[in-house]
C-alpha positions as CSV (number, residue, x, y, z in Angstrom):
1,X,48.2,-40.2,28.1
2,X,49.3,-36.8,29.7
3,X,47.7,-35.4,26.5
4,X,45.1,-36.7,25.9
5,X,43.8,-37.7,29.4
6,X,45.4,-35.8,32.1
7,X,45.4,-32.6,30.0
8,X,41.8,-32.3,29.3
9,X,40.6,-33.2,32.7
10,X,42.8,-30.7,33.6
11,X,41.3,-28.1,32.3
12,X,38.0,-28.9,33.7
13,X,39.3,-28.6,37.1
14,X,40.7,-25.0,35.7
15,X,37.3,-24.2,35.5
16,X,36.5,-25.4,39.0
17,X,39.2,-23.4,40.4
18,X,38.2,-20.4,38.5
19,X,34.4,-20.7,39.9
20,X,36.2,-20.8,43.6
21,X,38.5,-18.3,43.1
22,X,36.3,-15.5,41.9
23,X,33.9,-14.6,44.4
24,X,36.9,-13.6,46.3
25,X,37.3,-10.8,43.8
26,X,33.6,-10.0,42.6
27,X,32.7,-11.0,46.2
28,X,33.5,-7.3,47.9
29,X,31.3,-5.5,44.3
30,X,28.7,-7.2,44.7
31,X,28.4,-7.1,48.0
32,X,28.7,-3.2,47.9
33,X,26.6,-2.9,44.7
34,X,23.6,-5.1,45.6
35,X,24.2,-4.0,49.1
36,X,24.9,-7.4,50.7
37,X,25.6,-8.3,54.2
38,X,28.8,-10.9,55.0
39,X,26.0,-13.6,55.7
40,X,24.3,-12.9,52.5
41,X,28.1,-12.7,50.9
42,X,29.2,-15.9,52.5
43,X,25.6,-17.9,51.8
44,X,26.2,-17.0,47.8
45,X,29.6,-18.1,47.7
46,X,28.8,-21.2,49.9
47,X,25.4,-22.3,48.1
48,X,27.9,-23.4,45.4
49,X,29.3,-25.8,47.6
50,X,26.4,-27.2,48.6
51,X,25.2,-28.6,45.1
52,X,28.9,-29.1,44.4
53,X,28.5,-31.8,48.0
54,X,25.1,-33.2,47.1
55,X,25.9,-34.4,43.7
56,X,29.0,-35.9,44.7
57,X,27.8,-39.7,45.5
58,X,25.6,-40.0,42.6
59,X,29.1,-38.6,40.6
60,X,31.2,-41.1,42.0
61,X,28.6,-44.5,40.4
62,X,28.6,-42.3,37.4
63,X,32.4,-41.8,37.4
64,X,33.3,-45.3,37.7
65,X,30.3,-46.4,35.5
66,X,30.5,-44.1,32.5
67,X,34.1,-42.9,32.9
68,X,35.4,-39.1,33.2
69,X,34.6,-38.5,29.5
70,X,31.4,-38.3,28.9
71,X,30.5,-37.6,32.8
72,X,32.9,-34.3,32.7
73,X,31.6,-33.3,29.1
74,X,28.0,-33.1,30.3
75,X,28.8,-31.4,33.8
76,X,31.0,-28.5,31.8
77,X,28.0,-28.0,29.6
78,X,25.8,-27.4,32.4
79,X,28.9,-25.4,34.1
80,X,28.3,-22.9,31.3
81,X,24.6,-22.8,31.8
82,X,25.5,-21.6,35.3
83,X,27.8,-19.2,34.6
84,X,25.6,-17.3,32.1
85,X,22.6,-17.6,34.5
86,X,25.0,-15.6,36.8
87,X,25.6,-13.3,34.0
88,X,21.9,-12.5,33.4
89,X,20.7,-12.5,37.2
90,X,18.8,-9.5,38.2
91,X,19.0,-9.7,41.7
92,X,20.3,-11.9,45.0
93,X,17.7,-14.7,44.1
94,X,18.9,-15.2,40.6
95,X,22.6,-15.2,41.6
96,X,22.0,-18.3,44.3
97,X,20.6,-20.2,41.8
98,X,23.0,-19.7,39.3
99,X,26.0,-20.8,41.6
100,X,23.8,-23.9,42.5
101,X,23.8,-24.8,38.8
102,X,27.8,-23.8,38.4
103,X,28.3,-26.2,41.8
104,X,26.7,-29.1,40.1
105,X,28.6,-28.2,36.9
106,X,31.9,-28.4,38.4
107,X,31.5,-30.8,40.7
108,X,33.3,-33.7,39.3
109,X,36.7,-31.2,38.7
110,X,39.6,-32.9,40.7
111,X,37.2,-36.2,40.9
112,X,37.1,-36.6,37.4
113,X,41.5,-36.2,37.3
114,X,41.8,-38.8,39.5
115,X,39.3,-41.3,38.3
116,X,41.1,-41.1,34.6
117,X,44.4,-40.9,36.0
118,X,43.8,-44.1,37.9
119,X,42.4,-45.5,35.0
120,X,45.2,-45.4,32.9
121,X,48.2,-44.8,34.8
122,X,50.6,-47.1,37.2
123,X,49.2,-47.1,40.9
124,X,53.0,-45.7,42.0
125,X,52.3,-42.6,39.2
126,X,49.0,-41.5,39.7
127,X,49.7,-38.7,42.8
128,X,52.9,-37.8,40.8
129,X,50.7,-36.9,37.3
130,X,47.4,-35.4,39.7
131,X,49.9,-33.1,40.9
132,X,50.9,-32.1,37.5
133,X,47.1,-31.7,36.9
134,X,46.3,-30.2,40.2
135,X,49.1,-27.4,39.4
136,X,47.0,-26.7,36.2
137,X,44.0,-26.7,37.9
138,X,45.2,-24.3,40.0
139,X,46.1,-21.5,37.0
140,X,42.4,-21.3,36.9
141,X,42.5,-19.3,40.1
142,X,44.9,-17.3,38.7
143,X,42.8,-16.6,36.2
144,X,40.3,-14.9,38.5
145,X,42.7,-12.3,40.6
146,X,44.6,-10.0,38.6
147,X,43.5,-10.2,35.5
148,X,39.6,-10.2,36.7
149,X,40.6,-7.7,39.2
150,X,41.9,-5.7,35.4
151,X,38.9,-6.3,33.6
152,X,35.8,-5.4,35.9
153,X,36.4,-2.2,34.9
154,X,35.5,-2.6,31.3
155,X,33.8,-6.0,31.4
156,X,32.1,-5.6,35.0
157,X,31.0,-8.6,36.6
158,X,28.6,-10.1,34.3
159,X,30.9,-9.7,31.5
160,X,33.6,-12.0,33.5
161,X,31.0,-14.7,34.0
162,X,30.2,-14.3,30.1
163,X,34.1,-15.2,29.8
164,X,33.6,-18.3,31.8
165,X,30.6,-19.5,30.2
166,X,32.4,-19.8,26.7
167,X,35.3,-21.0,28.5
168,X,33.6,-24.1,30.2
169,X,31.9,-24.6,26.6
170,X,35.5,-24.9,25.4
171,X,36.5,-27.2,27.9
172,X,33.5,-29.8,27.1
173,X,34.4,-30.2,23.6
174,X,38.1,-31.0,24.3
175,X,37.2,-33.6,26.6
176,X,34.6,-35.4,24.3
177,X,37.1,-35.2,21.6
178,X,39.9,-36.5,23.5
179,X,39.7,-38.1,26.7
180,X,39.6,-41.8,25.9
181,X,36.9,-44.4,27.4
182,X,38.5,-47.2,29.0
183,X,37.2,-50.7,28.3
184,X,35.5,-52.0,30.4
185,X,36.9,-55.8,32.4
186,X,35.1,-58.8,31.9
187,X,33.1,-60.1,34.9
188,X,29.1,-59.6,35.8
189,X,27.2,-56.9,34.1
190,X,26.6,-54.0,36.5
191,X,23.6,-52.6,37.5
192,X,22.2,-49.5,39.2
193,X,20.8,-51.3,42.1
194,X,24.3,-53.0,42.5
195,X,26.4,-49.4,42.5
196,X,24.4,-48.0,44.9
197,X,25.0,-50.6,47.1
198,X,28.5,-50.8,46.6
199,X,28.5,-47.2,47.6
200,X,26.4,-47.9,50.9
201,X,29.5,-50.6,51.6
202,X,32.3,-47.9,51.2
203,X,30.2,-45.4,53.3
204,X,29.6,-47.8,56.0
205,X,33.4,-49.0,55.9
206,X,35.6,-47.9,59.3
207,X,38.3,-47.0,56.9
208,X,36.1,-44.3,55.1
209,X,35.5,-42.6,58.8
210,X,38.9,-43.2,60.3
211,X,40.4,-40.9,57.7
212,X,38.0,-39.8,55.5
213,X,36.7,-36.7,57.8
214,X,41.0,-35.5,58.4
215,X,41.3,-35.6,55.1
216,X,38.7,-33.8,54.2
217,X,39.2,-30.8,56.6
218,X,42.3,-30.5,54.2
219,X,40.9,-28.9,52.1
220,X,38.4,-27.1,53.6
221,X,40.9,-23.6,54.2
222,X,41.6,-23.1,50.7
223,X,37.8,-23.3,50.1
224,X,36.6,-21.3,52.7
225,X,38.9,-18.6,52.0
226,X,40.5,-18.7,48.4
227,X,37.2,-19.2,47.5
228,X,36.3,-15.9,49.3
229,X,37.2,-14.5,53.0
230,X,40.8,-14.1,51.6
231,X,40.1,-11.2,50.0
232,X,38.2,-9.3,52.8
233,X,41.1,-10.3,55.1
234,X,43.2,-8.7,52.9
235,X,41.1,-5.2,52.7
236,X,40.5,-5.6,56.4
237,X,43.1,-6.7,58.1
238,X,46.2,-6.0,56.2
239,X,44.7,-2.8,54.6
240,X,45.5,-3.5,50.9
241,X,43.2,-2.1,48.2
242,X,41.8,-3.5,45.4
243,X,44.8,-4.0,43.1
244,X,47.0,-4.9,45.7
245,X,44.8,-7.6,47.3
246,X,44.6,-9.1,43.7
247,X,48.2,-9.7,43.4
248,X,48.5,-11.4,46.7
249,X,46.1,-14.0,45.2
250,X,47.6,-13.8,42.0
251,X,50.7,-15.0,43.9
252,X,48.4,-17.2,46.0
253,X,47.3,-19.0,42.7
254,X,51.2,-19.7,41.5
255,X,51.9,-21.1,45.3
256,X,49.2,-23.4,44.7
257,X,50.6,-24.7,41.5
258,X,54.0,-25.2,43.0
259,X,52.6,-27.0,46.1
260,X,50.4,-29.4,44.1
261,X,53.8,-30.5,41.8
262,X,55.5,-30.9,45.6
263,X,53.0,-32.7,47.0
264,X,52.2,-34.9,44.6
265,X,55.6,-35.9,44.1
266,X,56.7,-36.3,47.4
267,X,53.8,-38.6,47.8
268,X,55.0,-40.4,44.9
269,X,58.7,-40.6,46.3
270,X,57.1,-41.7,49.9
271,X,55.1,-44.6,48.4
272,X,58.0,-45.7,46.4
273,X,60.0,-45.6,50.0
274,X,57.3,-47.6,51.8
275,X,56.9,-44.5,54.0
276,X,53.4,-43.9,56.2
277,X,50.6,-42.9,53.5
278,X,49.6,-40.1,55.3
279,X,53.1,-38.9,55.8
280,X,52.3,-35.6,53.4
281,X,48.9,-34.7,54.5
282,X,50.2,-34.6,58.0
283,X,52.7,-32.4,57.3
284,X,50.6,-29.9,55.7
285,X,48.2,-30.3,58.1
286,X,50.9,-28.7,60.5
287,X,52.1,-26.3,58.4
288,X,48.8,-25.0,57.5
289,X,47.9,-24.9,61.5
290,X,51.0,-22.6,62.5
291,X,50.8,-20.2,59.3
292,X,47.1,-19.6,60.9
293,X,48.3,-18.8,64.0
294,X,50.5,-16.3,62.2
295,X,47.3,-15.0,60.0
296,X,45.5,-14.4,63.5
297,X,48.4,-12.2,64.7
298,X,46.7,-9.6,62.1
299,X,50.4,-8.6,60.3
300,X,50.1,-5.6,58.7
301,X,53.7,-5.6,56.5
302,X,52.6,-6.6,53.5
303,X,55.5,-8.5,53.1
304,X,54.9,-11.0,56.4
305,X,51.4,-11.1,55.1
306,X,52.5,-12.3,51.4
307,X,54.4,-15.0,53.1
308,X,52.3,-16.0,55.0
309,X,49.6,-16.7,52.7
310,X,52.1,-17.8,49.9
311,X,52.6,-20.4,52.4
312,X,49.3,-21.4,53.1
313,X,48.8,-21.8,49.5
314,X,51.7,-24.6,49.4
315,X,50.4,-26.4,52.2
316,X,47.1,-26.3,51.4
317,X,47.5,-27.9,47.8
318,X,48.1,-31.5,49.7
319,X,44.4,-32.0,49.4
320,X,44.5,-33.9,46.4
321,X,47.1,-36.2,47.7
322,X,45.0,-37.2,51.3
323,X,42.4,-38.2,48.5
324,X,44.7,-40.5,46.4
325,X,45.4,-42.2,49.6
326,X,41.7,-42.8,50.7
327,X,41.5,-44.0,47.3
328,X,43.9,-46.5,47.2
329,X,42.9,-48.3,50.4
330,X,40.0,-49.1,48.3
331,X,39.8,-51.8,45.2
332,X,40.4,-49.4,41.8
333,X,37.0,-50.0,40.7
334,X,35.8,-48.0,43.6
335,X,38.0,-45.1,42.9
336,X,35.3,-42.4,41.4
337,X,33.2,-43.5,44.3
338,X,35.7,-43.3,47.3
339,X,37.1,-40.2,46.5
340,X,33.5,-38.5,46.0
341,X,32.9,-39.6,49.1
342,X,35.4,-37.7,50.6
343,X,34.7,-34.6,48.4
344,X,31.5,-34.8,49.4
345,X,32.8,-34.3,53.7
346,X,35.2,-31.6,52.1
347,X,32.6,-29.6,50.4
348,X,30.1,-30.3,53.2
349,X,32.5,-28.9,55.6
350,X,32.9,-26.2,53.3
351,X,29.4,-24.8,53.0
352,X,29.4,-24.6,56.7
353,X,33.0,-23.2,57.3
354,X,32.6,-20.3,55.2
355,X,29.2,-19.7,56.6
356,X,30.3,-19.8,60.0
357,X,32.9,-17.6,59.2
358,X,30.5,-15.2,57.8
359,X,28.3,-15.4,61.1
360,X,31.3,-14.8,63.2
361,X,32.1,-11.9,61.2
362,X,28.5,-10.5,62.0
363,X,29.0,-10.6,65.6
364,X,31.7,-7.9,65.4
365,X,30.3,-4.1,64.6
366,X,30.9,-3.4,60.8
367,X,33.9,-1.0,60.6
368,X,33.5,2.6,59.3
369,X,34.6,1.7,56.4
370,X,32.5,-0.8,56.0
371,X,34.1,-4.0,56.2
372,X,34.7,-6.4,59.2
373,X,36.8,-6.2,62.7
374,X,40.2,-7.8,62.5
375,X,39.4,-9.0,65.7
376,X,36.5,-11.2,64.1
377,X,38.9,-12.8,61.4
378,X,41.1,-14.1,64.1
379,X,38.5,-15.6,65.6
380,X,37.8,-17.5,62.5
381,X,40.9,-18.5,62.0
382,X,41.4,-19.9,65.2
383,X,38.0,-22.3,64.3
384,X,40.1,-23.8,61.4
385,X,43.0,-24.5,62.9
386,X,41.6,-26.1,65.5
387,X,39.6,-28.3,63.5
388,X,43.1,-29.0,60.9
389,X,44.9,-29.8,64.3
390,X,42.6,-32.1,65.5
391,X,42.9,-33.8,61.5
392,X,46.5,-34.3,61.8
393,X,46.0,-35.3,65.5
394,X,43.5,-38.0,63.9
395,X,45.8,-39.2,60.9
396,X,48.9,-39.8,63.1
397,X,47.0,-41.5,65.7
398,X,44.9,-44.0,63.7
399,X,45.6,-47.8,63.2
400,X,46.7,-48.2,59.6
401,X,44.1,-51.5,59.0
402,X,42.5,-52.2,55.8
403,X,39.0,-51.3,55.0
């Protein structure tokens, strides 16, 4: 089933990595080419998240009603839509609608993984095999640093979004050809009226809001900067140029995939142990707090900063394991719908994090170079931590009762 499920689903959440990762590398062209200011910058890269969070409740009855096949299929098509609509924008207008499209396209990415896996692997496997899938998610970020970062001089940026588009096409045919539907258990015949208010229940559960918001802000660093202040940090902070800055997140990208395999299998090995659920999330949570505090130091050795951020990367891949856990506190029927409803906090959280950052960024002077005061990054920083410290605070703290 690695094949033919985990695999393919995979490779849809490469695509929703890739559509992340690249604004942190196109981000600083465009902005000097169509002249953009960091809240303009931080609005297109965050519009993305906002369809990617309003779809994500309807995704979760359509997840558990129709299954990851034909549900991912559809949403890669319409990934490629976005992606050429990118392509072809003429101007700031064009490009916000576009990412809109791409955010719906790729909205059921990691969703989509977990729902199959669930489906059709053992309960004690499925964070061990997301992690495999997360790590192969995460190559899609790799995809956009260096070897973006090698081609916008011959492709530019519309030719890389031309890439993607036939790229998600790609991705939608392998999973209508393989991913298999699972049959569906006897019992009453659902309804749409029914699934939606199912979904009201798990939204109105104290479970879903004891943990749900920790472990969404998980998440929330790796999309708020992978996804695009990394790179400015880089260039303004740690004075790298272009090449260089793509390396780091080259590197970044590989972290990722190595801390998705760990986390996923050391939440495996503590479930198996009959260790606290949130034991990984917690610790990466921690981790992901002090290699802030390190960021907002402003290093300039570029080899303090690579660690640093290689860090960050492995601690922040534990995202997908905080969601396997809200998951499993739930019946498995509910599992497209409970962890949707978490993404949809994550990516909420996300839209306004990297706009905040943006708007924090603005209150500093631009420099003369024409990026942003190092000052103003550390700052931002400091707004993340805080808010991942007070997650961990809330996950270690919380009675452990059923939903």
């Amino acid at each position: 089933m690695l094949i033919r499920v985990t695999f393919p689903l995979a490779a849809a959440n490469f695509m929703n990595q890739a559509a992340r990762t690249v604004m942190a590398i196109v981000g600083p062209v465009l902005a000097v080419e169509l002249d953009l200011s960091a809240v303009e910058l931080g609005v297109l890269a965050a519009c993305m998240f906002a369809s990617y969070a309003v779809v994500q409740l309807p995704l979760g009855v359509a997840l558990d009603a129709f299954g990851p096949r034909r549900v991912q299929a559809v949403l890669m098509s319409l990934a490629a839509i976005g992606f050429a609509l990118f392509a072809l924008a003429p101007g700031f207008a064009g490009l916000v609608l576009a990412r809109i499209v791409v955010g719906v396209g790729i909205s059921a990415g990691l969703m989509a993984v977990i729902k199959g896996n669930a489906d059709w692997f053992e309960r004690h496997r499925v964070a061990h095999v997301t992690g495999i899938a997360s790590a192969l998610g995460a190559l899609g970020s790799t995809l956009t640093t260096s070897p973006v970062q090698a081609l916008l001089p011959t492709l530019g940026w519309r030719g890389v979004f031309g890439g993607l588009c036939l790229l998600a096409l790609g991705v939608a045919v392998w999973i209508f050809l393989s991913v298999p539907d699972k049959p569906r258990a006897p019992g009453p015949k659902r309804t749409l009226r029914g699934d939606i208010a199912l979904s009201g229940r798990i939204l109105a559960s104290p479970t879903f809001w004891r943990f749900g918001p920790a472990v969404a802000t998980l998440s929330m660093f790796n999309f708020a900067y992978l996804g695009l202040w990394a790179g400015p940090w880089l260039r303004d902070v740690a004075s790298m140029d272009g090449p260089a800055r793509a390396g780091v997140l080259f590197l970044y990208t590989f972290a990722m995939i190595a801390g998705s395999m760990l986390a996923g299998s050391a939440a495996s090995r503590a479930h198996a142990a009959n260790l606290p659920p949130f034991l990984v999330p917690i610790v990466s949570l921690a981790g992901l707090v002090l290699l802030q505090a390190g960021l907002m130091l402003q290093p300039s050795r570029h080899a303090i900063v690579l660690v640093l951020w290689l860090g960050m990367a492995v601690f922040g891949s534990a995202g997908a394991v905080g969601y396997i856990v809200m998951s499993q506190m739930f019946p498995p029927e509910q599992t497209g719908r409970v962890s949707t409803a978490v993404n949809t906090l994550s990516l909420g959280g996300a839209f306004l994090i990297q706009a905040a950052i943006g708007w924090i960024l603005d209150l500093w002077p631009r420099t003369a170079s024409g990026g942003w005061d190092p000052d103003a990054y550390s700052w931002a920083l400091a707004l993340t931590a805080a808010l991942q410290a007070l997650a961990a605070l809330v996950m270690a703290t919380a009675p452990r009762r059923g939903h």
